[in-house]
N, C-alpha and C positions, 0 to 999 in steps of 0.2 A: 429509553433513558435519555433523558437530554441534562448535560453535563456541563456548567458554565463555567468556564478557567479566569473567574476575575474580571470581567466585563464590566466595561465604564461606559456601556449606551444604554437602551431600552431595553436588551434582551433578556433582562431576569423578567420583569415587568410580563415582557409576552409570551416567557416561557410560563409561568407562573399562573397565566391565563389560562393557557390551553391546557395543562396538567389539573385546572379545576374542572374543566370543561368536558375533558375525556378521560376516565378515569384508567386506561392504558399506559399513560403518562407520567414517567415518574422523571421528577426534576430535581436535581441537586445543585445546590447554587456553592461555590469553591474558592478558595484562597489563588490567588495563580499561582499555579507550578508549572506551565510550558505543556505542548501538546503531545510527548511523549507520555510526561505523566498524567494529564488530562483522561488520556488516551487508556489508558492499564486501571485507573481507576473507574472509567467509567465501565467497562467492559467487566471490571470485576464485582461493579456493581448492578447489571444487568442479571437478569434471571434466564433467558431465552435460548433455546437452543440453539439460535443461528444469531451470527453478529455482523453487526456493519458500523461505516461510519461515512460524512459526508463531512468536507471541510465547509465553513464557515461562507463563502462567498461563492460556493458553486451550489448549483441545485439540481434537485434529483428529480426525473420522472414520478409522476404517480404511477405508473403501472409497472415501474420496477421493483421494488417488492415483491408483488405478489409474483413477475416474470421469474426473478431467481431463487425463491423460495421453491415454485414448482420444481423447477431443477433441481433441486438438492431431494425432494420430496419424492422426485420418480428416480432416480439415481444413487444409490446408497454409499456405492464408490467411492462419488467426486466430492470430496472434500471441502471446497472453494470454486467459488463461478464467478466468473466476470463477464461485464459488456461493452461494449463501444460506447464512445462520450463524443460530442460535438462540443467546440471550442464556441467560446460567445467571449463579446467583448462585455466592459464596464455596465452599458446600456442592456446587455444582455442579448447582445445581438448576434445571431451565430454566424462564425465563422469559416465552418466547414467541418469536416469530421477530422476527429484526433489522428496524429501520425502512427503514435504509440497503437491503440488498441488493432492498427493495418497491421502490424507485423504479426505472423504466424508464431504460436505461442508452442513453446518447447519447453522441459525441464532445465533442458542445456542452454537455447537460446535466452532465458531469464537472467545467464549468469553475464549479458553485457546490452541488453537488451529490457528496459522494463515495462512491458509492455500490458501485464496485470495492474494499469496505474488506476484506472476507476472503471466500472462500481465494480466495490465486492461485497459477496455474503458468504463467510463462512461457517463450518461447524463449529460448536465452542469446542468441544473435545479436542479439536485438531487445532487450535487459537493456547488451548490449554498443555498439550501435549508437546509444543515447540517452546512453550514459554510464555507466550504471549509478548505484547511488545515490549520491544530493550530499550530504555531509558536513554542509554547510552548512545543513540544513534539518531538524537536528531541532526538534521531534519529528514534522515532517511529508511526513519523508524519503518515505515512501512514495506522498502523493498525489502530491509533486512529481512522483516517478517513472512512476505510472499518466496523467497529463494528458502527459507527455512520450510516453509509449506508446501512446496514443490519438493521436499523430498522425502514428505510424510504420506501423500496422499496425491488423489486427480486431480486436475484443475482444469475447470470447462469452461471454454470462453464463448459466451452468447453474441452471437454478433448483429444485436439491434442498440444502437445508440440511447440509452435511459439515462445519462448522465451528463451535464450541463458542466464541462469544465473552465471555467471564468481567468481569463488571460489579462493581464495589467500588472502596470512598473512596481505596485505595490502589495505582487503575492509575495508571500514565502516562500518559495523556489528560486523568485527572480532575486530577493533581496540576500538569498545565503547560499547564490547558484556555487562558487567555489567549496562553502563546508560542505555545501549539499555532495558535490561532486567527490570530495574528500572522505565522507562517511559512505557513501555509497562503494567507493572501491574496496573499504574496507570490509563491508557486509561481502562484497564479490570472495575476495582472497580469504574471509573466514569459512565461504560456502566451499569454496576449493580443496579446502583444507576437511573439512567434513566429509566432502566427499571421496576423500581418498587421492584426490588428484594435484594435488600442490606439487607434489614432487616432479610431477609429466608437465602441467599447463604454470604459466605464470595469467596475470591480469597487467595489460599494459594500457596508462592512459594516454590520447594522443591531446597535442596541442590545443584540440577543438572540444576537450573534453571528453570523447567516444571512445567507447571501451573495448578492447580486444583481448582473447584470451591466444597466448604463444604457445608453441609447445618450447620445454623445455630441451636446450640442445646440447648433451655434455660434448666438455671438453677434449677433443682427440689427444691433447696435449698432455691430459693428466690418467698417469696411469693407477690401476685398480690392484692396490697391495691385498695380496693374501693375510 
């Protein structure tokens, strides 16, 4: 499904091409509502067992598809797969390989850590089963999403780079890096709280933005009335 949120260049034009061309191709052209709701609509108008998405300025391997489909295909488990991305610039020029997808991927380590940032493909069941994406949470619809995933199911991380993550002044992370960082804490402390653990760990953010979970340390001061 390719899902166009209001676009003022050529891309109805060549989506509309290629949906003549392959008839796998279903195209909706859309009023804009922002790429949370982009995002819920278009997924809920997919038919497919497995879902994914690719933001607008990065590009995806051809042979990643069919890489993390197999996975989910030999593995009934894992819920969710991801892979390693290389950074490129404007030009498309790579950069080197992402930071994020180097760190060792944990149920626990996701809660400051996000490190499931691209590609994914997951089950719709379990896309279905969490809710699917929160409106509420851009622009961090999607970790909210993966910390919600992480505690429904596996999540397997492929570590061959199939995802082209494209770096310049004028992504959406750079231009809303403080909401981003704002809505992100709060997907942490709501996952906290899900998990039983608010009352043990807090989420503290430091000056540089980086996220740590504390444990909670009561008060020797205050005593515990019967």
């Amino acid at each position: 499904t390719i899902w166009d949120d209001g676009s003022t260049d050529t891309s109805v034009a060549i989506a509309r091409e290629y949906a003549q061309i392959d008839p796998r191709i279903k195209f909706i052209a859309a009023p804009h509502t922002g790429r949370g709701n982009a995002l819920r609509a278009a997924n809920s108008a997919s038919s497919h067992r497995y879902l994914a998405w690719i933001d607008s300025d990065d590009v995806l391997a051809p042979e990643a598809l069919a890489a993390t489909i197999d996975i989910l295909n030999s593995n009934p488990t894992v819920g969710m797969v991801y892979t390693d991305h290389w950074l490129i610039d404007e030009r498309g020029r790579q950069l080197g390989l992402g930071a994020r997808c180097q760190i060792p991927y944990s149920k626990e380590r996701l809660l400051i850590d996000f490190m499931t940032h691209h590609f994914r493909l997951l089950r719709r069941e379990i896309y279905d089963l969490c809710g699917g994406i929160d409106i509420d949470f851009p622009p961090a619809e999607d970790y909210d999403l993966c910390l919600k995933i992480s505690e429904l199911t596996t999540i397997y991380h492929h570590p061959q780079p199939l995802y082209y993550y494209r770096v310049h002044p004028q992504s959406l992370s750079r231009q809303q890096k403080s909401l981003q960082t704002e809505r992100s804490a709060t997907a942490v402390r709501n996952a906290l709280m899900r998990r039983g653990l608010s009352d043990r760990y807090r989420l503290d953010v430091t000056e540089d933005d980086r996220f740590r979970i504390v444990a909670n340390i009561p008060d020797p001061a205050k005593k515990i009335e019967n």
